[in-house]
C-alpha positions as YAML, in Angstrom:
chain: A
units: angstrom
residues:
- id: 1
  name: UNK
  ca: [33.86, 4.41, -50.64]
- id: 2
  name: UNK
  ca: [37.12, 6.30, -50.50]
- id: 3
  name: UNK
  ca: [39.14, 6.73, -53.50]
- id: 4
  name: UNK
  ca: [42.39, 7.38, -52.66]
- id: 5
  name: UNK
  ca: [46.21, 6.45, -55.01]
- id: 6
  name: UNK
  ca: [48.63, 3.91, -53.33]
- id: 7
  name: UNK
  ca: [50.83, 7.09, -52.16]
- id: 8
  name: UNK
  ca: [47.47, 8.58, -50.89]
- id: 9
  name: UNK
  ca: [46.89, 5.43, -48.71]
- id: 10
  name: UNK
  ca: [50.66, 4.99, -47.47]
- id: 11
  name: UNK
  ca: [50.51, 8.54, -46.52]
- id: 12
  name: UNK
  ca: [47.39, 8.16, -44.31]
- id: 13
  name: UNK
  ca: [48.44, 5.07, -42.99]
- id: 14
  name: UNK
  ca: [51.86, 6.83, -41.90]
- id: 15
  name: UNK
  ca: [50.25, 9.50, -40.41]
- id: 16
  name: UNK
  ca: [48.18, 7.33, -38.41]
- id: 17
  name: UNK
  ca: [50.98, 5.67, -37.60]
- id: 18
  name: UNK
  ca: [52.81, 8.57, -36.21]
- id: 19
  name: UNK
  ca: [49.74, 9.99, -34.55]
- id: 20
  name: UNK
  ca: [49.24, 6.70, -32.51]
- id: 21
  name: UNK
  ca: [52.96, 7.15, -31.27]
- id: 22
  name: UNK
  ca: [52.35, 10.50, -29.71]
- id: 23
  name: UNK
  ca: [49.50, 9.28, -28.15]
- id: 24
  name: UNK
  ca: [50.67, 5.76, -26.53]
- id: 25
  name: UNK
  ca: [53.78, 7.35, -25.70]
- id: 26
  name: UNK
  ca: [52.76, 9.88, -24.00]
- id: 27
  name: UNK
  ca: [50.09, 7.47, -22.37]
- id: 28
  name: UNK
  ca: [52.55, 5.01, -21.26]
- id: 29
  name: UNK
  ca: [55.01, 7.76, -20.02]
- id: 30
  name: UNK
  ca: [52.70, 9.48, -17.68]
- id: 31
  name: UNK
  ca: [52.25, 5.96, -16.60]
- id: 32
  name: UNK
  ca: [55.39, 4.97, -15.98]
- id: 33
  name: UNK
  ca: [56.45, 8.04, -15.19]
- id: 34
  name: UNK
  ca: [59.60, 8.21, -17.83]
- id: 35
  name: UNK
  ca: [59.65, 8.96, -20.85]
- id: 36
  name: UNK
  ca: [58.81, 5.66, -23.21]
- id: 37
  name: UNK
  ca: [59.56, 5.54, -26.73]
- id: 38
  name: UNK
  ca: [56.50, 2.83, -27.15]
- id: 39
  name: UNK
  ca: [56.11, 0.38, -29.49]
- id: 40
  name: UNK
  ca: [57.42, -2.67, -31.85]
- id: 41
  name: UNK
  ca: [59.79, -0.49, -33.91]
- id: 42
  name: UNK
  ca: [62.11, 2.34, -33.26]
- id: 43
  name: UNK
  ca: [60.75, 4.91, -35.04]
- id: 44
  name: UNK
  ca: [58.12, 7.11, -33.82]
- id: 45
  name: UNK
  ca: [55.59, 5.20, -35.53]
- id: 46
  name: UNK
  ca: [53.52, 2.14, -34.18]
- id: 47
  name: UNK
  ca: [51.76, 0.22, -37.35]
- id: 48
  name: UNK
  ca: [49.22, -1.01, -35.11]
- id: 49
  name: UNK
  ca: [47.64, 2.31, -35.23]
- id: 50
  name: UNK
  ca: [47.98, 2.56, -38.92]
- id: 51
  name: UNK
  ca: [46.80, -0.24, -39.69]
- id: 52
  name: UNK
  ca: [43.29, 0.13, -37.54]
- id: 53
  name: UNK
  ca: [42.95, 3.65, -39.12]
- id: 54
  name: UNK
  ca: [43.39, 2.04, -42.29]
- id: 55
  name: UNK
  ca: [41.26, -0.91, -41.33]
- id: 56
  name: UNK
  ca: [38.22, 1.82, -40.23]
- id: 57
  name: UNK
  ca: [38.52, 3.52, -43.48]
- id: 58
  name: UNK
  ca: [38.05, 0.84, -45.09]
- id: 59
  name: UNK
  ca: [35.49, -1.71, -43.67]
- id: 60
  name: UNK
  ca: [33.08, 1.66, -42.41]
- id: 61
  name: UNK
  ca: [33.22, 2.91, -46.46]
- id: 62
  name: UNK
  ca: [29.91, 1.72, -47.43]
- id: 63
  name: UNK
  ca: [28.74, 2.50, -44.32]
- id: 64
  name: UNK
  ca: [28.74, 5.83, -44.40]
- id: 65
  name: UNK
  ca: [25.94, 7.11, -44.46]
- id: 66
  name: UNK
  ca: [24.99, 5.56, -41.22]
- id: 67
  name: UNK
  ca: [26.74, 6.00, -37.62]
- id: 68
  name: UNK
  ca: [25.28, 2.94, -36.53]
- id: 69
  name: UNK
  ca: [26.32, 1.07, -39.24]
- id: 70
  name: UNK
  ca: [29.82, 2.91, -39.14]
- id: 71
  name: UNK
  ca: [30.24, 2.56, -35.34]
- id: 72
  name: UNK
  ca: [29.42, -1.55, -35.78]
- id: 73
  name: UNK
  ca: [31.72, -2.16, -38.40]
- id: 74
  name: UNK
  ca: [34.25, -0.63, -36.74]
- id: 75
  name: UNK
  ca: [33.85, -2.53, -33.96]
- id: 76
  name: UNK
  ca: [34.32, -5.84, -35.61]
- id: 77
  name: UNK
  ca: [36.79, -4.85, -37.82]
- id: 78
  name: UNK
  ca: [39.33, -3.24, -35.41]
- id: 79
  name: UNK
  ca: [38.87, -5.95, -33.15]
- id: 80
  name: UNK
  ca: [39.47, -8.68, -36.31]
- id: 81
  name: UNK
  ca: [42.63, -7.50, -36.72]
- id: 82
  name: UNK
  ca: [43.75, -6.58, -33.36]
- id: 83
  name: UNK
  ca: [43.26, -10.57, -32.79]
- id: 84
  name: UNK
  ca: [44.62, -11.78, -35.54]
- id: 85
  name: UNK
  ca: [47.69, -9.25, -35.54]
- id: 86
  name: UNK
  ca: [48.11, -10.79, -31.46]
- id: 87
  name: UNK
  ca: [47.95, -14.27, -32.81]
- id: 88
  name: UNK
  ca: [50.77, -13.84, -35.50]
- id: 89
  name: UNK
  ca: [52.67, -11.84, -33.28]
- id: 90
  name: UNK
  ca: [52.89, -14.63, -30.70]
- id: 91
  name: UNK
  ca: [52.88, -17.33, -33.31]
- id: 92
  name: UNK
  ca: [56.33, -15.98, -34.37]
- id: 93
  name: UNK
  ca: [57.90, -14.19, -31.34]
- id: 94
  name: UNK
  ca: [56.07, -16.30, -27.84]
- id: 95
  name: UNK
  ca: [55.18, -12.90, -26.63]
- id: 96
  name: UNK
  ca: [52.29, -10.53, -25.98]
- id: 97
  name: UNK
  ca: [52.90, -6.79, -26.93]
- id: 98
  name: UNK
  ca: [49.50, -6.22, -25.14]
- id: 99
  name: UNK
  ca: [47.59, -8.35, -22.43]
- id: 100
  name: UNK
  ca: [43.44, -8.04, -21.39]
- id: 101
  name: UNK
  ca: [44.18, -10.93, -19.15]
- id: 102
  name: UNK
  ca: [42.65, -8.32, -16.18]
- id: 103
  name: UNK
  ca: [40.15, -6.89, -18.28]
- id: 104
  name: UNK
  ca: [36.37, -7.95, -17.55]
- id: 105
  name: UNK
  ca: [35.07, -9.88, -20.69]
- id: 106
  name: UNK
  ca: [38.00, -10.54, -22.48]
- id: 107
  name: UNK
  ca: [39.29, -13.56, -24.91]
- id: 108
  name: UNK
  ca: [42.20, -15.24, -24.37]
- id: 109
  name: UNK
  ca: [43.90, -11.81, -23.23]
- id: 110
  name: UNK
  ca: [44.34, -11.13, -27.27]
- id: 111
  name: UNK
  ca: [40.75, -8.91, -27.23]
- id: 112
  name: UNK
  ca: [38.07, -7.87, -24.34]
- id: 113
  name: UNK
  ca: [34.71, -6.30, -24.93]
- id: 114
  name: UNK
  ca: [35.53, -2.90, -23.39]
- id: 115
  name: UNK
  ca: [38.44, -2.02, -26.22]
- id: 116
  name: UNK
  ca: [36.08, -3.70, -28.74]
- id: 117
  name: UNK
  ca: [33.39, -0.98, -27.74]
- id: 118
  name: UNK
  ca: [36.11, 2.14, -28.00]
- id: 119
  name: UNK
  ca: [37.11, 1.09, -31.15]
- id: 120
  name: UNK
  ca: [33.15, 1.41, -32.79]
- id: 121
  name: UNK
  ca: [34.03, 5.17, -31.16]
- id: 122
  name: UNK
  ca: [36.93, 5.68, -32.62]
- id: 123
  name: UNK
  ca: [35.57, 4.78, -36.02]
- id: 124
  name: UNK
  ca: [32.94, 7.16, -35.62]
- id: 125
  name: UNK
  ca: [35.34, 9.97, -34.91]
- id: 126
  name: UNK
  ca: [37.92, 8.84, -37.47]
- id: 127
  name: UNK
  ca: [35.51, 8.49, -40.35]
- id: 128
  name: UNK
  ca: [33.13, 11.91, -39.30]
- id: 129
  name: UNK
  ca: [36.04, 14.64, -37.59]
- id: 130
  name: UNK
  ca: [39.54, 13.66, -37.78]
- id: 131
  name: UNK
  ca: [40.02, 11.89, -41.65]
- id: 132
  name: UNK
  ca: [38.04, 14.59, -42.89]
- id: 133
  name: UNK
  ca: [40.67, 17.51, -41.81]
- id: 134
  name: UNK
  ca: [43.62, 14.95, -42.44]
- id: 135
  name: UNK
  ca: [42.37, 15.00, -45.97]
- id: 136
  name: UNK
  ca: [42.39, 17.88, -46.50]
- id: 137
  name: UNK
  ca: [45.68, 18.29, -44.84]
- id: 138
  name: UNK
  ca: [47.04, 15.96, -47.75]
- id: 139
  name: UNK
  ca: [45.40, 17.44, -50.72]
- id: 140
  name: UNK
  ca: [47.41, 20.78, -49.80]
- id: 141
  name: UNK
  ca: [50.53, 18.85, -50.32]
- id: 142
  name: UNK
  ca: [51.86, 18.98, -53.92]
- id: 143
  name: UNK
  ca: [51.89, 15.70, -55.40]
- id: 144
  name: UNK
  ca: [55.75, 15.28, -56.34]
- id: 145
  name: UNK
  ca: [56.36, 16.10, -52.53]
- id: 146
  name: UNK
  ca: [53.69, 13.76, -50.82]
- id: 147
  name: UNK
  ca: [55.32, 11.05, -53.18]
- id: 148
  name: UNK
  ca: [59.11, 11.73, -52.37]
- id: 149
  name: UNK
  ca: [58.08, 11.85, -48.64]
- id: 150
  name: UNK
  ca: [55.73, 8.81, -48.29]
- id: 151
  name: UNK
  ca: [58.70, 6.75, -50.28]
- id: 152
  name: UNK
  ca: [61.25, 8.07, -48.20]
- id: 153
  name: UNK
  ca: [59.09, 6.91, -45.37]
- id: 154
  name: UNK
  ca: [58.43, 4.16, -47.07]
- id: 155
  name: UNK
  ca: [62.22, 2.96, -47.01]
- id: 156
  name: UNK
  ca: [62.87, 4.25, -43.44]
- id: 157
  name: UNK
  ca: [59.77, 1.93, -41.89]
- id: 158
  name: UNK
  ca: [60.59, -0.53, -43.83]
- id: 159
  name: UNK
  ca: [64.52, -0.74, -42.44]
- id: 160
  name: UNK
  ca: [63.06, -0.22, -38.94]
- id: 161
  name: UNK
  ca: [60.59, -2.75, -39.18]
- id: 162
  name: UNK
  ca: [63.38, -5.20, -40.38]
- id: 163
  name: UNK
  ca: [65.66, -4.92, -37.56]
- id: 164
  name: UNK
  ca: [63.19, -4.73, -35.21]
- id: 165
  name: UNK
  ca: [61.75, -7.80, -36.56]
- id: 166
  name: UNK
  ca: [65.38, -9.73, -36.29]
- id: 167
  name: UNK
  ca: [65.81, -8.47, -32.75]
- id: 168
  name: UNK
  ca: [62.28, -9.79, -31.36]
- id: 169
  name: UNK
  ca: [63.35, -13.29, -33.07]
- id: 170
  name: UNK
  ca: [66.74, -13.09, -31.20]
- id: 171
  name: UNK
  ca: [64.95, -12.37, -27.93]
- id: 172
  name: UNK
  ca: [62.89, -15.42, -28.58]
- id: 173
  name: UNK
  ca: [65.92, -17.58, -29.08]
- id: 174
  name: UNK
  ca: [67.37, -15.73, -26.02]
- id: 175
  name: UNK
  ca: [64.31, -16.61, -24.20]
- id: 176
  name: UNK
  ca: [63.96, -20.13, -25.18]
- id: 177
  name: UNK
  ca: [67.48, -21.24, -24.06]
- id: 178
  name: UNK
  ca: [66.29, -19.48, -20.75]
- id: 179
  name: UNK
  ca: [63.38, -21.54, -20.58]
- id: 180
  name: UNK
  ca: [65.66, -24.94, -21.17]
- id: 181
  name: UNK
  ca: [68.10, -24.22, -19.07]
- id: 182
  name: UNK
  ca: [65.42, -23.58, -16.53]
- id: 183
  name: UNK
  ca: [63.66, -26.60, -16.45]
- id: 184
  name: UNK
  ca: [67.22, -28.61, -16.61]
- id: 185
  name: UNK
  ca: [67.64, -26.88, -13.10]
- id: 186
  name: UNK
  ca: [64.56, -27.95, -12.32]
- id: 187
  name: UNK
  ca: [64.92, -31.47, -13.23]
- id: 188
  name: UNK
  ca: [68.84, -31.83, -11.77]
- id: 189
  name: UNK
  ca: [67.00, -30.19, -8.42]
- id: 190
  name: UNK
  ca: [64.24, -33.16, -8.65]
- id: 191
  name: UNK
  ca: [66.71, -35.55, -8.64]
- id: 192
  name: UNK
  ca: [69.20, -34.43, -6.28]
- id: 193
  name: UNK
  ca: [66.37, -34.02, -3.86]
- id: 194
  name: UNK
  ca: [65.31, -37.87, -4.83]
- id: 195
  name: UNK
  ca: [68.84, -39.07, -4.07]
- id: 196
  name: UNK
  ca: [69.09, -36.69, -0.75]
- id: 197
  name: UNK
  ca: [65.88, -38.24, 0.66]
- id: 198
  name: UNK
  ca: [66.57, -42.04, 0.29]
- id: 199
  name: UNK
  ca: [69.98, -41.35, 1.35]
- id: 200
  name: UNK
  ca: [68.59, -40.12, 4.45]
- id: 201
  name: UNK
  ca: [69.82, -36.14, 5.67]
- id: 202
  name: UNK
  ca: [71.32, -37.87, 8.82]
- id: 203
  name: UNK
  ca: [73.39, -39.87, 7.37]
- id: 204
  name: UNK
  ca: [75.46, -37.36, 4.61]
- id: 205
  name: UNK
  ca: [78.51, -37.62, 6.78]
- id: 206
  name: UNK
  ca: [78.46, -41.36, 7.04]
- id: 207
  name: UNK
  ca: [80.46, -42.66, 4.00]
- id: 208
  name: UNK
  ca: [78.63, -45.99, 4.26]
- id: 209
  name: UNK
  ca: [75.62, -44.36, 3.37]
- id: 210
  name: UNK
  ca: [76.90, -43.79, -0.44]
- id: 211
  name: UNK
  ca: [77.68, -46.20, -2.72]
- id: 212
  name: UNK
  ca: [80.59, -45.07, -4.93]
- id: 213
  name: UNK
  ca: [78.09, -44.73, -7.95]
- id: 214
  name: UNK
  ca: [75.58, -42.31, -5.85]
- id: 215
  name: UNK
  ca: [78.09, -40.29, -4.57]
- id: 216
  name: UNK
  ca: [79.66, -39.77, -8.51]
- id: 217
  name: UNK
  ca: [76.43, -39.04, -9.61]
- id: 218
  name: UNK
  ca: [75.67, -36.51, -6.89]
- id: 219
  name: UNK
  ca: [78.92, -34.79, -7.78]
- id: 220
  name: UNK
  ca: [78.19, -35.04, -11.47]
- id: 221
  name: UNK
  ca: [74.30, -33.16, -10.82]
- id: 222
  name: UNK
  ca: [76.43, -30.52, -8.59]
- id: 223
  name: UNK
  ca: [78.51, -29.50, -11.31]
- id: 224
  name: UNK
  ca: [76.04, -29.43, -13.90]
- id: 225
  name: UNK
  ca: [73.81, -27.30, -11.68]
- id: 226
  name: UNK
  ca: [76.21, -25.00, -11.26]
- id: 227
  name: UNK
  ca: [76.91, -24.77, -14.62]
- id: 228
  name: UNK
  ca: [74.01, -24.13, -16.19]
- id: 229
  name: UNK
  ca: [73.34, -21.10, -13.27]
- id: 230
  name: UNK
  ca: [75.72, -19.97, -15.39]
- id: 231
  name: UNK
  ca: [74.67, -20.40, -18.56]
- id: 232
  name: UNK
  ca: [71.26, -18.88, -17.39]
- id: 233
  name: UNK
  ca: [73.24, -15.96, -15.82]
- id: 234
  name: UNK
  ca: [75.09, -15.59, -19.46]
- id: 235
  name: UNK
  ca: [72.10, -16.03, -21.14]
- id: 236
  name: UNK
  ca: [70.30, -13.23, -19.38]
- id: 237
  name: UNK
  ca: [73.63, -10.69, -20.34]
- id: 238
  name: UNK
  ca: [73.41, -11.27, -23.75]
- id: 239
  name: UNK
  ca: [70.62, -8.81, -24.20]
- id: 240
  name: UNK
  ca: [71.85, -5.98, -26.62]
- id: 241
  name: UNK
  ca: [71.11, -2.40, -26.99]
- id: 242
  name: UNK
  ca: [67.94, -3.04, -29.09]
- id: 243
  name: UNK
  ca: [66.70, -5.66, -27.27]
- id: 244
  name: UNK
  ca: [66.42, -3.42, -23.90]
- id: 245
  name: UNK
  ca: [65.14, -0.90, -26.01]
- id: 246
  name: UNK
  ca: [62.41, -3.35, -27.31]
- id: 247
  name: UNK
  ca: [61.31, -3.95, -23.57]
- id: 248
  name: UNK
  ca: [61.67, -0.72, -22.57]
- id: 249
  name: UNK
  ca: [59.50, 0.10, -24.73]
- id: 250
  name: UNK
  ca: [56.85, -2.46, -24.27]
- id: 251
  name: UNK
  ca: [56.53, -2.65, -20.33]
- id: 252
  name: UNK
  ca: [53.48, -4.41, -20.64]
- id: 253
  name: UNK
  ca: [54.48, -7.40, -22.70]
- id: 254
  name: UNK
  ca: [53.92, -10.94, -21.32]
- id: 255
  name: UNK
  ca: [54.58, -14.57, -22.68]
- id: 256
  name: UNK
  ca: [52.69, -17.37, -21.56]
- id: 257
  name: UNK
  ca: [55.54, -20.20, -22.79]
- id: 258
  name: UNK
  ca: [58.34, -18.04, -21.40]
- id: 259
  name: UNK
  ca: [57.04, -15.75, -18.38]
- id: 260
  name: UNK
  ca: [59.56, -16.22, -15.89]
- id: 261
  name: UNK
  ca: [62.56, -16.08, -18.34]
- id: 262
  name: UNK
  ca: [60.98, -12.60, -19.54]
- id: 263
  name: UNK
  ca: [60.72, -11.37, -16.38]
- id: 264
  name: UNK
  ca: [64.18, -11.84, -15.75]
- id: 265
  name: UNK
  ca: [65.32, -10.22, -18.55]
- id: 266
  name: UNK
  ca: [63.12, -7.17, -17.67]
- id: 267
  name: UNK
  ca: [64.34, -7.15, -14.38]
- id: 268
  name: UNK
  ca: [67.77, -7.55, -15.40]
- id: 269
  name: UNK
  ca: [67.32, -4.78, -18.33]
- id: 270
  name: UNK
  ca: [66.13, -2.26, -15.13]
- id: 271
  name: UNK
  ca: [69.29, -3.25, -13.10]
- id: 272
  name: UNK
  ca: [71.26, -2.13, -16.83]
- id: 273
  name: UNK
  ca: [69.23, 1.07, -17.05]
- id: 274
  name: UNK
  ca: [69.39, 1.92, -13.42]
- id: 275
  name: UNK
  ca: [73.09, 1.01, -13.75]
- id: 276
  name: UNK
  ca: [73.92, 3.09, -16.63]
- id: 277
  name: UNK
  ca: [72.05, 6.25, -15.21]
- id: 278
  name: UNK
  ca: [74.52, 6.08, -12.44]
- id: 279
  name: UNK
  ca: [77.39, 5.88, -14.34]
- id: 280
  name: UNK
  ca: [75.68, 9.29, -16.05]
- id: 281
  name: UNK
  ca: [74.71, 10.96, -13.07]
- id: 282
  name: UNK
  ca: [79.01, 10.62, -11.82]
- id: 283
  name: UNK
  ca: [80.36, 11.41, -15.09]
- id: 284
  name: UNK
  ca: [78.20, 14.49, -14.30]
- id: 285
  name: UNK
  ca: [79.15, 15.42, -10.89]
- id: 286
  name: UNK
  ca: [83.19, 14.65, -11.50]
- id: 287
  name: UNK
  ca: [84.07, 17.43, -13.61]
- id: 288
  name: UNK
  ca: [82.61, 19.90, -11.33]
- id: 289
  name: UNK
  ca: [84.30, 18.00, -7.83]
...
C-alpha cells in the first residue's frame, strides 16, 4: 500500500492531471490539426487523468506484487470510474465529453472493451516505471514548498473547476430552450401542413376555401413560426466566450437529448472562430497597406 500525506496525494493527483493535458492536447491537436486546449476546465489540467492515476494507485496497492493482479485491477477500476464519472457528467450537463458509440464492444458509448484493456496497461506502467520516478521527483521537493504549491493549486483548480462547472450548466439551459423551441417548430410545421392539405394546394387563392377561423389561425401559426426562428437564431448567439471555449475544446462531445441543438451551436461557434480569425488576419494586413 502507498503511504503518502494529503499534500502528497493532491500533488500526484495534480501532476497527473497536468501530464494528461499535454498528452490529450497534443493528441487532439494533431488531430484536428489546431492547436486545442482540451478538456472540462481551462487550465492545463484535465481531472479525468488525475483521478484514474489516483484511482490505479490506489485499487493496484495490494496488488503489487503481482502484474497480473495489478494489470486486472486496473482494468476494472479505471473503467468503474470512467463510467460512473460519464454517467454524472450527463446526469447534470445532457452531454458526452467522450463517445465509444463507434468503438467495437462498447456499453452505452460511456465504456468499450478496447480502452478497458489500455487502461490494465497503463496501470502496469503507472504503478512499475512512471510513479516510481514521479516519487522520487516529489520527495526532492522541500516540504514547506510542495505544500505552498499544491494549495496554491489547490485554490486555482478549484476556481477553474467552478466556472467551468457554471458555464456547462448554462450551455445546458442554452441547449434545452434550443431543443423546445425546436420541437414547437416542429409541431406549428405539423399543423400548418394538416390545415394546407385539407384545404387543398389548389385552392389557396380561392377565398371560399377558408373559413375566417382557418385563415386566422394560419396567420397566427405563421407568425409564431417566424418568431420562434428567431428565438432559436437568438438562442444560438448567446453563446459566450467560455462556452466556445468549452466546445472548442471538447470537439468530440455529443448529447443524445440535445444532438441537433449542439450541433448547431458547434457549427455556429466555427462560423465565430472562422469569423474572428478574419477580422485578425485584416487588422494584420491594414497597417502594412
Amino acid at each position: 500500500m502507498y503511504h503518502y500525506t494529503i499534500i502528497q496525494w493532491l500533488f500526484f493527483f495534480y501532476f497527473y492531471c497536468f501530464c494528461g493535458w499535454c498528452f490529450e492536447s497534443s493528441y487532439v491537436s494533431l488531430k484536428e490539426k489546431k492547436l486545442t486546449n482540451r478538456g472540462f476546465i481551462r487550465g492545463p489540467f484535465l481531472p479525468i487523468y488525475g483521478s484514474g492515476a489516483t484511482m490505479m494507485l490506489v485499487v493496484s496497492g495490494p496488488f503489487r506484487h503481482s502484474i497480473v493482479l495489478t494489470y486486472l485491477a486496473g482494468c476494472v477500476g479505471a473503467t468503474a470510474l470512467e463510467y460512473v464519472t460519464a454517467v454524472i457528467m450527463e446526469a447534470l450537463f445532457k452531454v458526452r465529453y467522450w463517445d465509444y458509440s463507434r468503438q467495437r464492444f462498447h456499453f452505452q458509448g460511456r465504456i468499450c472493451l478496447s480502452s478497458t484493456l489500455v487502461w490494465g496497461f497503463f496501470t502496469v506502467a503507472m504503478t512499475r516505471f512512471v510513479h516510481v520516478y514521479v516519487e522520487k521527483l516529489m520527495l526532492l521537493i522541500p516540504g514547506q514548498i510542495l505544500t505552498a504549491v499544491t494549495l496554491i493549486l489547490t485554490v486555482g483548480i478549484f476556481t477553474d473547476f467552478v466556472l467551468a462547472f457554471k458555464t456547462a450548466a448554462d450551455l445546458r439551459i442554452v441547449l434545452a430552450k434550443m431543443q423546445f423551441v425546436k420541437e414547437e417548430l416542429r409541431s406549428i410545421q405539423k399543423r400548418l401542413d394538416t390545415l394546407i392539405s385539407h384545404t387543398g394546394e389548389g385552392l389557396m387563392n380561392r377565398r371560399e376555401a377558408f373559413t375566417d377561423s382557418v385563415k386566422e389561425e394560419l396567420a397566427v401559426l405563421k407568425a409564431k413560426y417566424s418568431l420562434l426562428v428567431d428565438s432559436r437564431r437568438y438562442l444560438g448567439s448567446l453563446m459566450d466566450f467560455l462556452q466556445r471555449s468549452m466546445l472548442r475544446s471538447n470537439p468530440g462531445m455529443t448529447s443524445v437529448e440535445y444532438r441537433e441543438s449542439l450541433e448547431e451551436l458547434k457549427e455556429k461557434a466555427r462560423e465565430k472562430e472562422k469569423k474572428q480569425e478574419l477580422e485578425k488576419a485584416d487588422m494584420t494586413e491594414s497597417p502594412g497597406e
